[in-house]
N, C-alpha and C positions, 0 to 999 in steps of 0.2 A: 474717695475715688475708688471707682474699679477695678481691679487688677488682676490681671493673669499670668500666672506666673507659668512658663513651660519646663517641665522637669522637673522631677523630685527624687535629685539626688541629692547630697551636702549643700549646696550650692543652691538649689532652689528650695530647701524648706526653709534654711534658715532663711533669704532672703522671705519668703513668706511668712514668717514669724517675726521678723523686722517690722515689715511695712503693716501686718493684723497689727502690733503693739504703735502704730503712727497712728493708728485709728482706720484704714484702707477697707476696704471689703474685697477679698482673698479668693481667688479659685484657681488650684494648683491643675495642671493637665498633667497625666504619667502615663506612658504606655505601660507601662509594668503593674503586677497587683498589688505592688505595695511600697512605699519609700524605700531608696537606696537597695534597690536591686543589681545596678550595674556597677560602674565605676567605684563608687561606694560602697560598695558589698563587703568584699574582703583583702583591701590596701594595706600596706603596713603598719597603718595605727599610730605614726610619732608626729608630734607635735614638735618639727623641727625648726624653732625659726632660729638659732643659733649655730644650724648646716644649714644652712638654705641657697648656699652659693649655686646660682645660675650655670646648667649644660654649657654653657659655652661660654668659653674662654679658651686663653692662648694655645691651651694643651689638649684640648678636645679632640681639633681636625688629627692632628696626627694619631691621639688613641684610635677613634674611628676608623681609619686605616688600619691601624693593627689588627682589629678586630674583625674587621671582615670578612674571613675564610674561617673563623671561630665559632660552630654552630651553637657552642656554650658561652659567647664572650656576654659581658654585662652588658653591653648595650650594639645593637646590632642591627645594619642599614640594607633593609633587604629593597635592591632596587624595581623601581615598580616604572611601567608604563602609563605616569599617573604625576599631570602638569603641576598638579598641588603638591606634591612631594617633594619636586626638585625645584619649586619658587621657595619651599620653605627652605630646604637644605641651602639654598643659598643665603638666605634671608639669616639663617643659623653662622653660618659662617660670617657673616656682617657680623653680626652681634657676639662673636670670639674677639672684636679688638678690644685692647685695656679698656678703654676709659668706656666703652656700652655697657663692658663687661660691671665695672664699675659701679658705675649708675644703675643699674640694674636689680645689683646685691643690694644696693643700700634702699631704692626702694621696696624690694622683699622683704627685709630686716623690719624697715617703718610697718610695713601693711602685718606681717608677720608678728610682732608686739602688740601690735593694734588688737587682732583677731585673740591671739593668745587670752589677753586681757579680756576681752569681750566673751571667751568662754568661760573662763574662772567665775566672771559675773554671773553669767546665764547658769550655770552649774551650781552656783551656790545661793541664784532666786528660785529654780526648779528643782534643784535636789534630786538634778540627774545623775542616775549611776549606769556609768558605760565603763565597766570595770578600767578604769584611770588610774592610772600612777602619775603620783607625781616626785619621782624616784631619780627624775634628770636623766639624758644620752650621755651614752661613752661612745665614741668611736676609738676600736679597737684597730690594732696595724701587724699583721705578720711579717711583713716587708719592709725591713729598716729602710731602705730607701724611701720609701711609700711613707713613711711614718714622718721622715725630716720630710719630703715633699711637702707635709702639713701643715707643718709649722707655720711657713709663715701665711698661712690662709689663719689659723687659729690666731696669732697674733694679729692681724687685719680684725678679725669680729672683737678683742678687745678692743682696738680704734674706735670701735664702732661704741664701744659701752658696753659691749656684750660678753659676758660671762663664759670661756672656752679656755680650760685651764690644760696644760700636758700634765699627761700622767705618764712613771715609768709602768715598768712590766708590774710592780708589787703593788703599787697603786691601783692597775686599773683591776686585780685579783680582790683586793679588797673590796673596791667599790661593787665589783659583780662576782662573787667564790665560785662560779662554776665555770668562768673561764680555767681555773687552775686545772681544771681538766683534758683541754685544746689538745688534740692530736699538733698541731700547729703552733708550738709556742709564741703569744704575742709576746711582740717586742714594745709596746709605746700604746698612746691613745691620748684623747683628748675626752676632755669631763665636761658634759653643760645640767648643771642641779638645776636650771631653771625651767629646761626643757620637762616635756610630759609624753605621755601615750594613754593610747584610751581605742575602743572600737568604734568606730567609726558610724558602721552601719546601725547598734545599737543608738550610739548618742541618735542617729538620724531619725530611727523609727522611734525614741521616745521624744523626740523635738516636734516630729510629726504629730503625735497624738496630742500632743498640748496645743500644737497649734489647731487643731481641730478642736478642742477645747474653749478653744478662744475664736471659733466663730469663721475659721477658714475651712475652705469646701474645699477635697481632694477628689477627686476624679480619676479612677483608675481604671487598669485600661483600654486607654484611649491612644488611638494612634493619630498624630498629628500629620493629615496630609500640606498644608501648605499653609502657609500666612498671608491672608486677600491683602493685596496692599488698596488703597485709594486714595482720593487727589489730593486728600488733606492727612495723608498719615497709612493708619491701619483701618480696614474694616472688618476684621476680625481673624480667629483660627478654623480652619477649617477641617476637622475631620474625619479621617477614613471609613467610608464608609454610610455614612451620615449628611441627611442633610444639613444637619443646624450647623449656625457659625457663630463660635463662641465668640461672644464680644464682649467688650473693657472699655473703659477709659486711657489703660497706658499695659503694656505686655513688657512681661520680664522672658529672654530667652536665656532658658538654663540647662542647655541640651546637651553639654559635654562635648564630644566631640565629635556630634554631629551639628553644633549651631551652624558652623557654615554652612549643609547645605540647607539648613532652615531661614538664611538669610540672605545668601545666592539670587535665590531671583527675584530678591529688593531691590537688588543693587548694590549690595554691601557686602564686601571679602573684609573676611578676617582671618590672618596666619595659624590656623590652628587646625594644628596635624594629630591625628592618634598616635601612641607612644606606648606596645601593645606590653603591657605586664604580669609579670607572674607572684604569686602567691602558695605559699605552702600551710597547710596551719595541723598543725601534730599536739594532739588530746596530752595532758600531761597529768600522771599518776603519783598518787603519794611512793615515797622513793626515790626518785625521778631526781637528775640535778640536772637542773633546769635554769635559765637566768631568770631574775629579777627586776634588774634595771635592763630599760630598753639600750637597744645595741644598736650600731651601725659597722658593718665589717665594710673598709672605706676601699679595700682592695677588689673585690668584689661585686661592689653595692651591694647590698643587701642589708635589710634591717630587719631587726628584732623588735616581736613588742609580747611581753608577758601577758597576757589576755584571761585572770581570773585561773581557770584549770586548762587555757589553749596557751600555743607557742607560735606566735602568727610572723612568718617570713616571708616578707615581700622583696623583687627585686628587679632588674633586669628591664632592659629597654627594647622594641625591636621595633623600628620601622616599617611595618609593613602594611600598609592599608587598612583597612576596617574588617581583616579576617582576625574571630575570633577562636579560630581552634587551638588545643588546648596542644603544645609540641613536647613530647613527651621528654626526648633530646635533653630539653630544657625544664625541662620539668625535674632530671634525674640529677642533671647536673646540680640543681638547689639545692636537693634533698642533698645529695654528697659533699657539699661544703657543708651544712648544716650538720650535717651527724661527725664531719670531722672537728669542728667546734664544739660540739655538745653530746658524746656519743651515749651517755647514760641516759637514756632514752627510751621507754620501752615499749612504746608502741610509735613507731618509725611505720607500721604496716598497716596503720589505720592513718595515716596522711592523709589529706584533701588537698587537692590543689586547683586552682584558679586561675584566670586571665582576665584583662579588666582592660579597656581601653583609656589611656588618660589625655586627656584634650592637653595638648602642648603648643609654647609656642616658641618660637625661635628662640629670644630673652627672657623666657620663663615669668615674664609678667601677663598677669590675666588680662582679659578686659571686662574692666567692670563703668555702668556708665549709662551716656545720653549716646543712640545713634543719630543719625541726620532724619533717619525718618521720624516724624514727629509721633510720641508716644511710644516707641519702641526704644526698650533696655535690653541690657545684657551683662549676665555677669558667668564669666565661663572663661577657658583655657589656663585653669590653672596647673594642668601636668600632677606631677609629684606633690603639691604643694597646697591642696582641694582640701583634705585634714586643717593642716597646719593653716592657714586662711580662709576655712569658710565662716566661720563664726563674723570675721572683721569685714568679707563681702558681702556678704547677708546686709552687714548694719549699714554699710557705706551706701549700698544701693539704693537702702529705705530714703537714706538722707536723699541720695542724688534725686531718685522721685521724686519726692517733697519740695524738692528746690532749696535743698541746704547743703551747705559744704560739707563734707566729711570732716569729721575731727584730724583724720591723718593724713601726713604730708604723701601724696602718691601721684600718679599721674595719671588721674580719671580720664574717660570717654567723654569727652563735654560734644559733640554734637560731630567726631569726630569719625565715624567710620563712614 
């Protein structure tokens, strides 16, 4: 079969790497000039399926409140004149009661192990090095409050089979030595050995070239103006600029957090808002006490991932529409919890910092799947969670193409948007 797969971020190479190893014949479209340019670029890096608990739950709405007048809070609702925003904000708040909440987690958890697994494999048939550890998350806690808060979430992911042990203060020093340094004394944390980190954008762009290797065509850039629909389906992608119209047998949308409006005037909504985030990433020199194992500061958000000789810190939510500039506000505020955590540090003055949009959706489950129009997929809105599940979307997709069940229990798009 033909396939076209739109986007080549995480999310759409591996799904292209999936469906080239079904036997498919593969042509990715990327506006960008090269894999995982965007959203992908430079995220935090953890393989978190043992945090994976879904934005929304019972304590959310009111943090959000709090946060509102906080131009440095971790996550932050900037109101917009904009019908998509406040369908989703409500649609968000639906999915804060228990039992959404619930169901939610456990299918993140499923799809989350799945993918995890799926990349251990793929990593250990390609003999990819995306500088990875696999060293396990601590979330650390400065906030004895914040810390018993935790508990009984960490407790819930044992329920679940999952490995999320408490640490005290001595414990979580050993397991990472350059906490012992915290302007901030931690008070507690939670240990997952099973979890991992790795770059993201590297795995991308070497998952890219293998799949070119193997016979799939990348197209760079190309700006996709619209998708022809016709009586029986798709008649192809169209675009900008161009006359020709790329046509398939079946189109994979992998557009992040622009699918919706690549799917808009099909006829088909789907909940999926940008969720605009920040990134730090500070050069690290011999000397330097620096972490090792990746971090989550859970008072904060913000994560840690050791990256080879970088220190890549991602964090922070802001609701504001599809504007990507870069607030600096926000930008100073990271580095300042960062240097109060780790201040032996010595090039703090060569920082780079980032913004990335991440396709969210109220329940923080993606949609991966069969739309109603015939021959068109999608696998996109994974938010935070694009890392830690692209490998097991990629695969699930190829299956659902194919016309085979996925191995994992989840709740696919069967003909559903």
């Amino acid at each position: 079969m033909r396939v076209a797969v739109l986007g080549a971020g995480i999310a759409g190479v591996t799904s292209a790497w999936y469906l080239a190893q079904a036997g498919h014949e593969v042509t990715v479209l990327e506006r960008g000039d090269a894999a995982a340019l965007e959203t992908s670029f430079a995220n935090g890096g953890q393989i978190s399926v043992c945090h994976a608990e879904p934005w929304a739950n019972l304590k959310a709405p009111w943090k959000i409140l709090q946060w509102l007048a906080e131009d440095d809070a971790p996550l932050l609702w900037r109101m917009q004149a904009d019908v998509a925003q406040w369908r989703w904000g409500l649609r968000f708040l639906r999915e804060c009661a228990p039992g959404r909440a619930r169901r939610n987690l456990q299918a993140l958890v499923r799809l989350g192990l799945y993918s995890r697994q799926a990349l251990q494999e793929l990593r250990g048939q390609l003999g990819l090095d995306y500088d990875q550890s696999t060293r396990g998350i601590l979330h650390y806690y400065t906030d004895p409050r914040e810390f018993e808060a935790a508990l009984p979430a960490a407790a819930a992911m044992r329920q679940m089979g999952l490995q999320r042990t408490p640490a005290t203060p001595a414990q979580c020093v050993t397991i990472e030595p350059a906490l012992a340094h915290s302007h901030r004394p931690i008070v507690g944390g939670t240990y997952t050995e099973s979890d991992e980190s790795g770059d993201a954008h590297r795995f991308t762009q070497l998952l890219a070239a293998r799949c070119q290797q193997a016979g799939v065509r990348f197209r760079y850039g190309v700006n996709i103006a619209r998708i022809v629909p016709a009586a029986d389906g798709v008649a192809g992608v169209q675009l900008a600029g161009e006359d020709e119209l790329v046509t398939a047998d079946a189109y994979v949308v992998c557009l992040g957090s622009y699918t919706p409006h690549a799917l808009r005037p099909l006829g088909i909504t789907l909940d999926i808002y940008p969720a605009k985030g920040y990134s730090v990433t500070v050069p690290v020199e011999a000397g330097d006490i620096a972490p090792e194992v990746s971090l989550t500061d859970d008072g904060q958000k913000l994560v840690f991932s050791r990256l080879g000789q970088r220190l890549r810190v991602a964090g922070m939510a802001e609701f504001a529409g599809y504007d990507l500039q870069i607030d600096q506000a926000r930008c100073q505020a990271l580095l300042r919890r960062v240097r109060e955590i780790f201040p032996h540090l010595a090039r703090y003055k060569d920082a780079q910092f980032w913004t990335g949009l991440r396709p969210s959706t109220p329940g923080n489950l993606p949609y991966i799947g069969k739309t109603r129009v015939a021959g068109l997929f999608v696998n996109s809105g994974h938010g935070t969670l694009g890392w830690t599940e692209g490998c097991g979307s990629g695969r699930a997709l190829a299956d659902l193409l194919g016309g085979r069940r996925p191995e994992v229990d989840y709740p696919f798009m069967l003909n559903a948007a």
